[in-house]
C-alpha positions in Angstrom: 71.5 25.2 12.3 69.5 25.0 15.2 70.1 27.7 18.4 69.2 27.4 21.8 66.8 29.8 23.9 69.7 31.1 25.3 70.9 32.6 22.1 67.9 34.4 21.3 67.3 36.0 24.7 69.3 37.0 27.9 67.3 34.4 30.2 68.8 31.3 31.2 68.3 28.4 29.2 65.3 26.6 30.4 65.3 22.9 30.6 65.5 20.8 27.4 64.2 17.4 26.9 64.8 14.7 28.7 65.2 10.8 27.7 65.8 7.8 29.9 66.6 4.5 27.9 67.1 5.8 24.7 62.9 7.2 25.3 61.6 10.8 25.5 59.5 11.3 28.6 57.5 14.4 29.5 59.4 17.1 32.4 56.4 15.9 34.8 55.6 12.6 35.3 52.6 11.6 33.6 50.6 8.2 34.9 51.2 5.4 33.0 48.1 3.7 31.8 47.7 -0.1 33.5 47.0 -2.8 30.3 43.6 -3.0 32.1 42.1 0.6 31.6 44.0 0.7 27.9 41.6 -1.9 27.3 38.8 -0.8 28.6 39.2 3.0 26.7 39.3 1.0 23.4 36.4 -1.5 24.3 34.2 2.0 25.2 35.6 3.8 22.2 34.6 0.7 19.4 31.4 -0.3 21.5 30.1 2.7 23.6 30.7 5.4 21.4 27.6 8.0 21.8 25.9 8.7 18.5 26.6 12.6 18.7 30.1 12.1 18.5 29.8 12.8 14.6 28.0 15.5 12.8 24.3 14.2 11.6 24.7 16.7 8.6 27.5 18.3 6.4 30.3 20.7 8.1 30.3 23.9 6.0 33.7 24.7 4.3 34.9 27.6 2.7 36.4 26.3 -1.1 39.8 27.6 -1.2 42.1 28.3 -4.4 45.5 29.0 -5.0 43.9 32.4 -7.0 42.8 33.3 -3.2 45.7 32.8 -1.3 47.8 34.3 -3.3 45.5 37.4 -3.4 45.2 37.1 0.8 47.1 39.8 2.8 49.9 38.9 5.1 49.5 37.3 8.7 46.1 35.6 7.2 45.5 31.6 8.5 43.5 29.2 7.3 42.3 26.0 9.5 42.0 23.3 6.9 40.9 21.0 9.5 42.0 19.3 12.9 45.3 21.1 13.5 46.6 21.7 9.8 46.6 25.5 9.8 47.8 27.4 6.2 49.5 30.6 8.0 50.7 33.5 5.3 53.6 35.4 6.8 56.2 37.9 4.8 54.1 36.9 1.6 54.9 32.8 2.0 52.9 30.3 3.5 53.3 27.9 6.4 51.2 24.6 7.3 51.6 23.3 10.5 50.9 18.7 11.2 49.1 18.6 7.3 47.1 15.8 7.7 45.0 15.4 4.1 44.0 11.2 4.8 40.6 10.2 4.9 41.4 9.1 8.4 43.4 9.0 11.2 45.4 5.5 10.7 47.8 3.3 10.0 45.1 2.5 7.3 42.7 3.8 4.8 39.9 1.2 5.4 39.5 1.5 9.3 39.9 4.1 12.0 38.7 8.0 12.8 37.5 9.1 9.2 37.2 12.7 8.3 33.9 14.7 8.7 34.8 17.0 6.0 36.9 17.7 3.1 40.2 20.0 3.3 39.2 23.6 1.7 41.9 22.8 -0.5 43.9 19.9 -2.0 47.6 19.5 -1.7 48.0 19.6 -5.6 46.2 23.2 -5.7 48.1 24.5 -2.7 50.6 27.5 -3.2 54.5 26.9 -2.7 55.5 26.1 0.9 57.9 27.7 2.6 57.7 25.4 6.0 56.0 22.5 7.3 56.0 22.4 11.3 55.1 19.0 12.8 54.5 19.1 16.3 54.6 15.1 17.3 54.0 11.4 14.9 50.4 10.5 15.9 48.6 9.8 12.8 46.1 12.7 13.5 49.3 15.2 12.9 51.7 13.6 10.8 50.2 12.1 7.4 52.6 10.0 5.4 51.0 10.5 2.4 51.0 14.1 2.0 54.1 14.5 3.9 55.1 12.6 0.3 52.8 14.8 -1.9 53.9 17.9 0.0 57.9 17.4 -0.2 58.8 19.0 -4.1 56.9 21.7 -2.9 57.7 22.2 0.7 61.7 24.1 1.5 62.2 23.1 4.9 60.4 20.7 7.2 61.0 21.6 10.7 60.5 18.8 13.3 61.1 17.5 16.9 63.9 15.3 17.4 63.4 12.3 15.7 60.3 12.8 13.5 62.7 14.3 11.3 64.5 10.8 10.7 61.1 9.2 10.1 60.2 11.7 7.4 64.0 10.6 5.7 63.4 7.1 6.2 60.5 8.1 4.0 62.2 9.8 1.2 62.2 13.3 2.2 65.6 14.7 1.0 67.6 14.9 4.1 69.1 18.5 3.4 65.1 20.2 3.8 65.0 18.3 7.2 65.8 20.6 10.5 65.2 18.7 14.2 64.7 20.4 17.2 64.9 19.6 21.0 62.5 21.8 23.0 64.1 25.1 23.7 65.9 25.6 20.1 64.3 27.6 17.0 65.9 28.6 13.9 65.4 31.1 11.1 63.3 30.4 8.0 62.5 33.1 5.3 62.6 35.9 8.2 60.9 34.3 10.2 61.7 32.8 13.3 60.5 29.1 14.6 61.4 27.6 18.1 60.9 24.4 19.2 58.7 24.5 23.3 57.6 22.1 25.3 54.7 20.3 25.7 53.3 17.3 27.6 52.3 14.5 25.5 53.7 11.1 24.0 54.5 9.7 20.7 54.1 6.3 18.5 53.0 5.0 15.3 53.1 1.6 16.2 53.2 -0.8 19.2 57.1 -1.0 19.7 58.0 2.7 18.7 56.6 4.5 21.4 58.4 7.8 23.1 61.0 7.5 20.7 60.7 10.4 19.0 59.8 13.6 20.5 57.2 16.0 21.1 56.2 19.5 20.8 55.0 23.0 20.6 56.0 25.9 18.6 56.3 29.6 18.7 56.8 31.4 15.5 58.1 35.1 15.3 57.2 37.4 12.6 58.6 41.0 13.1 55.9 42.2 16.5 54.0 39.4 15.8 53.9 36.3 17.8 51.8 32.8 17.7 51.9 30.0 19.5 51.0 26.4 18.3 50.3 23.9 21.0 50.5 20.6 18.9 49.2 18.4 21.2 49.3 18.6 25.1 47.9 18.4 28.7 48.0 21.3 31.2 51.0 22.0 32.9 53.6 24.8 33.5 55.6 24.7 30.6 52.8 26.9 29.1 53.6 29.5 31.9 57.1 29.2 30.9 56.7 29.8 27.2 55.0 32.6 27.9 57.3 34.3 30.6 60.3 33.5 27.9 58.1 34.4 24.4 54.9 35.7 25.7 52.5 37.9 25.5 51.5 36.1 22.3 49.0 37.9 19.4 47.2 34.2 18.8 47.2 30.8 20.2 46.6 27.9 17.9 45.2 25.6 21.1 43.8 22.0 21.4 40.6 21.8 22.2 39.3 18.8 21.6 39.6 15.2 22.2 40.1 14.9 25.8 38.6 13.0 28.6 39.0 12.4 31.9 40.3 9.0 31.5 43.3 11.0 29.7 44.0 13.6 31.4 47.4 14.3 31.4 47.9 14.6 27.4 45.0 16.6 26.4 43.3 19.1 28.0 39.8 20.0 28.6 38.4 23.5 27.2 39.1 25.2 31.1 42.5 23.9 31.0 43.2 25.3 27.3 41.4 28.6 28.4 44.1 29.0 31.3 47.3 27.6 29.2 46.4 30.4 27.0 46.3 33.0 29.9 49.3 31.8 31.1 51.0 32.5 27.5 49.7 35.8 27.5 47.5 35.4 24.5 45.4 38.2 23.0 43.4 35.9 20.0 42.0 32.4 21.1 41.4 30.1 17.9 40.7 26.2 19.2 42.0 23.5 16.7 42.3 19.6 17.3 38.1 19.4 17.3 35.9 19.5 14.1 37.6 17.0 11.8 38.1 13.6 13.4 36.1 11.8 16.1 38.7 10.7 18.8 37.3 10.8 21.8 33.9 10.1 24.1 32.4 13.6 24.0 30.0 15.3 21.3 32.0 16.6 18.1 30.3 20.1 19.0 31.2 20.1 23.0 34.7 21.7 22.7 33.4 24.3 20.3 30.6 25.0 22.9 32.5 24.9 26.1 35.3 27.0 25.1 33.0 29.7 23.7 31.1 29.6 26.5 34.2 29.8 28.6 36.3 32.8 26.9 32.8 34.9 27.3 32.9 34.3 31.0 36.4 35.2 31.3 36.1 38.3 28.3 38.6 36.4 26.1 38.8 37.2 23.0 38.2 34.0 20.7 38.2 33.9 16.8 35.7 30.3 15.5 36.3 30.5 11.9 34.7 27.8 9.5 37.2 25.5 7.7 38.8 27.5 4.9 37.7 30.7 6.3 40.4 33.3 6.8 40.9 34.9 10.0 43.6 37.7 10.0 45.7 39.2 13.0 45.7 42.3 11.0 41.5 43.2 11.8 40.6 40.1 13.4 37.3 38.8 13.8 35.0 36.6 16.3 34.1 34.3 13.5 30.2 32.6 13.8 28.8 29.6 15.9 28.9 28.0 12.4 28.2 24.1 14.3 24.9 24.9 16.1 23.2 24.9 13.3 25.2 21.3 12.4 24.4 20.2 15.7 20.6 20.7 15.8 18.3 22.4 17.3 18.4 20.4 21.2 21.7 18.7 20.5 23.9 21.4 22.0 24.8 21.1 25.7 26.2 23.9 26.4 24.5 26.9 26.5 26.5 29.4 24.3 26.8 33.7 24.9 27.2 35.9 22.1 26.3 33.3 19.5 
């Protein structure tokens, strides 16, 4: 059953979501795109799109197996690409928007395709004790191994209304939990609850806002992490971390942003100060390094962000896909994409690399 903020703490209850219509909408008003400029991002993004906005060469990945997870010690993570991220917490493991598809689509044959293979397939993954979705976009929620995933996933734990998409799919209704922002639950000992963030959802052209969308913090024992799904800047984040804060890691998009969006994804400054307003220790961008969706090199966020936590002495972990990173003795993690990049074709200049 799901609990509000106000349960788990002696603060007032902050805000849940709000909907107008029968739609979600975000606690800030966020511009609504004219048909015109909608039109004009998509005639850049099929005809304009730079050449550097894929990797000219192979993004390494670290092979994993079953054998090695279940040998990993507890509060390990795994990115497996884009924001799928294989946590291990009181000896289970957790995957957060498991997206496995070749692309990023409605369909197989057209649409962002993948720049690398997941470190491990669905079929060799361990028992799941959780899937945590943080919005529908088909960059986060895969139908296919959403299916592939259910007889061995427990509990899937949703916003409010991605939860009846997953049943309309076949997902047995009793593993389903929803959530409006500001409620969490307890799974296995651990403890999940549902934050805001300031985004938009849709899988089609007549479904959009109906479902809802969010972040996550997850409580195990003293430690805390914080997964932004997908979102702008604004001061929810300093909210989440007055009421959960100071976190141990932040799971942050950084990636796929532009200024012609603004207002649902942020650029690498805004992440850097969404995670100093949650109090974060350990940095570890996501949402960059799998799918081309956006304008800007596939390196860039990679490069700005490093560049940016040096500057500002945060600590910031880049792990290859399938490389483990542990909150137990964490580590920096290498510059593994300058040498994808190329020699010239990073525009950043990068400290500490």
């Amino acid at each position: 059953m799901a609990e509000s903020v106000s349960s788990m703490s002696n603060a007032t209850a902050p805000e849940a979501s709000r909907q107008a219509q029968g739609l979600f909408r975000n606690h800030a008003p966020v511009q609504r795109e004219g048909v015109g400029k909608m039109m004009r991002i998509m005639w850049n993004m099929i005809f304009h799109k730079p050449r550097n906005t894929r990797p000219a060469a192979a993004i390494p990945v670290q092979a994993l197996t079953r054998a090695d997870l279940l040998a990993a010690p507890d509060r390990s993570v795994y990115r497996l690409g884009h924001s799928t991220l294989l946590l291990k917490l009181q000896g289970k493991f957790w995957i957060t928007d498991p997206v496995f598809a070749e692309r990023a689509s409605p369909v197989q044959w057209a649409g962002p395709k993948r720049f690398h293979q997941p470190p491990i397939s669905i079929d060799e993954l361990p028992p799941i004790e959780a899937v945590i979705l943080s919005h529908n976009h088909y960059d986060h929620l895969d139908h296919q191994a959403v299916l592939r995933l259910a007889d061995k996933v427990k509990v899937f734990l949703t916003p409010l209304g991605v939860g009846d998409t997953l049943i309309k799919w076949g997902i047995d209704a009793d593993k389903v939990r929803q959530f409006d922002w500001w409620q969490g639950t307890d799974v296995a000992g651990i403890r999940f609850v549902a934050t805001p963030s300031q985004h938009f959802s849709g899988r089609g052209l007549f479904d959009g806002n109906s479902t809802l969308w969010a972040s996550w913090v997850i409580i195990d024992g003293d430690t805390r992490i914080f997964f932004s799904g997908d979102s702008g800047y604004f001061d929810g984040f300093k909210r989440i971390g007055e009421q959960f804060g100071p976190f141990d890691l932040t799971l942050m998009e950084t990636g796929a942003y532009n200024v012609e969006w603004p207002h649902v994804h942020m650029q690498p400054e805004e992440t850097l100060q969404a995670h100093l307003d949650l109090k974060g220790r350990w940095l570890f961008p996501i949402h960059n390094g799998t799918f081309d969706l956006a304008m800007h090199a596939w390196h860039e966020p990679f490069d700005r962000i490093l560049a940016l936590a040096w500057e500002r002495s945060v600590a910031i972990t880049t792990p290859q896909m399938g490389e483990a990173f542990n909150l137990t003795q964490p580590q920096r993690g290498s510059a593994w994409w300058l040498a994808v990049a190329g020699e010239g074709d990073t525009e950043v200049a990068v400290q500490g690399a």
